[in-house]
LUMLONU-929064 format. One record per residue (C-alpha): residue in three letters; residue number from 0; x, y, z. Coordinates in nm, 2 decimals. Example, Ala and Ser with C-alpha at 12.3 -4.5 7.8 and 13.67 -1.06 7.14 Angstrom:
  aa   i      x      y      z
 Ala   0   1.23  -0.45   0.78
 Ser   1   1.37  -0.11   0.71
//
This chain:
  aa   i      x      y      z
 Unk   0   0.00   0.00   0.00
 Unk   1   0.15   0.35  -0.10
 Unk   2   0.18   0.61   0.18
 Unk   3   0.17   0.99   0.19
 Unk   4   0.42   1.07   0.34
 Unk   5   0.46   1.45   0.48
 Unk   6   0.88   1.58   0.61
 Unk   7   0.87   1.84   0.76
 Unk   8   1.21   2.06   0.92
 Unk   9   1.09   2.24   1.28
 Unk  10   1.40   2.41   1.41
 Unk  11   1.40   2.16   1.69
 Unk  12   1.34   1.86   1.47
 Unk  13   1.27   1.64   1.13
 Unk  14   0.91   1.56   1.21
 Unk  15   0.81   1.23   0.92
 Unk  16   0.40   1.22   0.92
 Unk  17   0.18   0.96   0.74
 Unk  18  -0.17   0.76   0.81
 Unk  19  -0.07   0.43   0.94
 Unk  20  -0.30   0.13   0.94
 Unk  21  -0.32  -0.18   1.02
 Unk  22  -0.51  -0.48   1.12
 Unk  23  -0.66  -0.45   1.46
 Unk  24  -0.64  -0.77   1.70
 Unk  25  -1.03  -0.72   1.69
 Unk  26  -1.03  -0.84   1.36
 Unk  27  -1.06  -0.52   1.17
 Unk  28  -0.87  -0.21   1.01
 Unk  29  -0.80   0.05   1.21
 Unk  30  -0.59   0.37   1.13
 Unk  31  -0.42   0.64   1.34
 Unk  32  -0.19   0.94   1.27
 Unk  33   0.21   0.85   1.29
 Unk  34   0.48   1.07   1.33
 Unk  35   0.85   1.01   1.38
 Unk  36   1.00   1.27   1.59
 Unk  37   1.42   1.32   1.52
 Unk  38   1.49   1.61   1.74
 Unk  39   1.83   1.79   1.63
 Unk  40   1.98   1.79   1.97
 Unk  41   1.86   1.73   2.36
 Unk  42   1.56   1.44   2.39
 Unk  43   1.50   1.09   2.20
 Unk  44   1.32   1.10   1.90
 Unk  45   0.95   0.97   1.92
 Unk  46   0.71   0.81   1.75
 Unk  47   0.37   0.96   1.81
 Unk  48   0.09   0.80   1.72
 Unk  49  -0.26   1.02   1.77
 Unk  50  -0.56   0.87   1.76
 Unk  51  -0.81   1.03   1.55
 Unk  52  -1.20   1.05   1.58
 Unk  53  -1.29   0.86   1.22
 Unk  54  -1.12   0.54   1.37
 Unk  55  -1.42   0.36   1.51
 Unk  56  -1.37   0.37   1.94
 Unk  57  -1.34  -0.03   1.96
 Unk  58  -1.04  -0.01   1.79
 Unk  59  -0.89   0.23   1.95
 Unk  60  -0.48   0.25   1.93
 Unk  61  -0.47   0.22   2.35
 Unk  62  -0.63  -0.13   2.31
 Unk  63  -0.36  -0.28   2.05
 Unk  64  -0.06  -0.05   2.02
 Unk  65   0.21  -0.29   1.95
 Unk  66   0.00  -0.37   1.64
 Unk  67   0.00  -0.03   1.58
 Unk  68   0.34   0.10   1.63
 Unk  69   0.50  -0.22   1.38
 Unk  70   0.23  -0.08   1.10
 Unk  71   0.37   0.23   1.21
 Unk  72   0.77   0.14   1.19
 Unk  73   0.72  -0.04   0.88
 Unk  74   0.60   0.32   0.73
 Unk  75   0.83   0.55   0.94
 Unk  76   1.13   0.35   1.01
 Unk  77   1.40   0.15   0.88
 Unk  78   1.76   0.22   0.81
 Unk  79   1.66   0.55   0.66
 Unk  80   1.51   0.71   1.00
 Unk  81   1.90   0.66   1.11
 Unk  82   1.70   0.61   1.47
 Unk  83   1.84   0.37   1.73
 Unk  84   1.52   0.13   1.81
 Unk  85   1.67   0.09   2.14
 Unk  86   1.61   0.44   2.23
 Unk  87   1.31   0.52   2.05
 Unk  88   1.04   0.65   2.26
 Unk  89   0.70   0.59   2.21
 Unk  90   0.40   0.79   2.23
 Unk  91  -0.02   0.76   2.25
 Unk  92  -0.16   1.11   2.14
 Unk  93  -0.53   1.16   2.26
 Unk  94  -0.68   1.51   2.27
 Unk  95  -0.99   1.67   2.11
 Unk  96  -0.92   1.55   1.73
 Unk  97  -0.96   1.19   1.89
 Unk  98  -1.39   1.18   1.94
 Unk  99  -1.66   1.37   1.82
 Unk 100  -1.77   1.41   2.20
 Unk 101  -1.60   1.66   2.40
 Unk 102  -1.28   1.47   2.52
 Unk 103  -1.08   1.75   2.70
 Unk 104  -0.73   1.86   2.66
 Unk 105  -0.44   1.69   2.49
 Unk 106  -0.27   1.38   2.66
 Unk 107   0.04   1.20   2.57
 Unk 108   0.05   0.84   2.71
 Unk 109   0.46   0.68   2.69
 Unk 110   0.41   0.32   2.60
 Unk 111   0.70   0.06   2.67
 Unk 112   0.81  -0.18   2.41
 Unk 113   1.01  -0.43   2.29
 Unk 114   1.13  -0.57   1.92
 Unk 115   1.17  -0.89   1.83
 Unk 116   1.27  -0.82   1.50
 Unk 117   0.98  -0.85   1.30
 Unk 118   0.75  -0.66   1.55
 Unk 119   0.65  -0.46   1.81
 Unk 120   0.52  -0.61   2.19
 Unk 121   0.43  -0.48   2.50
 Unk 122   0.09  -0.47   2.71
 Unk 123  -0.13  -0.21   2.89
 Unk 124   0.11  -0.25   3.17
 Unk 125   0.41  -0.08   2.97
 Unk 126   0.13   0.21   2.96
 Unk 127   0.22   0.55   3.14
 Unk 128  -0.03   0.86   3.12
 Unk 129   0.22   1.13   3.15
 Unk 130   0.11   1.45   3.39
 Unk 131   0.01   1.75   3.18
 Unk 132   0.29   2.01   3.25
 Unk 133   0.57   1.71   3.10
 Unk 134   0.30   1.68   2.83
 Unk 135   0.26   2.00   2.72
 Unk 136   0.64   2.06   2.76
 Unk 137   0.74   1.75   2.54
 Unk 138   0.43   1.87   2.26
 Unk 139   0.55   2.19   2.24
 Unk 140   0.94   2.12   2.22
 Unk 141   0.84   1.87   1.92
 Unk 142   0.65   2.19   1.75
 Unk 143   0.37   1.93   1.59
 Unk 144   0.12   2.03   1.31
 Unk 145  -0.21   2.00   1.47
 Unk 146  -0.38   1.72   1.42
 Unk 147  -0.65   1.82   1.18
 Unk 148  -0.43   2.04   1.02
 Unk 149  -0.17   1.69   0.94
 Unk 150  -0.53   1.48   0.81
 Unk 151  -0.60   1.75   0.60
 Unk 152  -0.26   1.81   0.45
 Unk 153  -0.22   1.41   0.36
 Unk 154  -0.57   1.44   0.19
 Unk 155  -0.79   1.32   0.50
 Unk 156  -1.07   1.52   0.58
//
């Protein structure tokens, strides 16, 4: 499948962005926003995947992010990221652009994983809702398009 693929040059960081999906473990496709985060200098890059309101809620990226993040990685990653999978971080992205109910401010939940070479593991236990001053201070210092504004530019309305 052929992916639009948005790079973008912050003066913090080479943000990558594309629509990732993948088959949920619930049987059926699901989709999320992915970005790859390679700060210049400073912090880790990040992959942050933010979950967006057209992706039904039962297959949600909380519920099967390992899944998620490999459909992601196959996209984002590879020798041409020049990122070091050991010291990747990994991000869920939840905010207002994630239901068409009122859902409150932006979150940023870091999710532990692990490789295995072909893919991605971990479990809701590796799941840590982050406080929202870090939050804030790690989505400002990536400088990321807003989420509608990213659908829109890869042609997703």
């Amino acid at each position: 499948m052929a992916h639009r693929i948005l790079r973008d040059k912050t003066a913090q960081a080479v943000v990558t962005t594309t629509l990732v999906t993948w088959r949920h473990a619930l049987g059926r496709d699901a989709f999320c926003l992915a970005r790859l985060v390679r700060p210049f200098a400073g912090t880790t890059a990040a992959v942050v995947l933010s979950e967006v309101a057209e992706n039904p809620d039962a297959l949600g990226i909380a519920a099967d992010f390992p899944s998620a993040a490999t459909a992601a990685w196959a996209v984002l990653g590879g020798p041409a990221a020049e990122v070091d999978l050991t010291r990747l971080a990994w991000f869920a992205h939840h905010g207002p652009f994630s239901s068409y109910d009122p859902a409150g401010p932006e979150t940023l939940t870091e999710v532990t994983l692990s490789f295995d070479g072909a893919r991605f593991e971990g479990d809701l236990i590796g799941h840590r809702l982050l406080e929202p001053e870090p939050a804030d201070k790690l989505l400002w210092s990536w400088r990321l398009e807003p989420v509608d504004e990213a659908l829109a530019r890869l042609g997703r309305v």
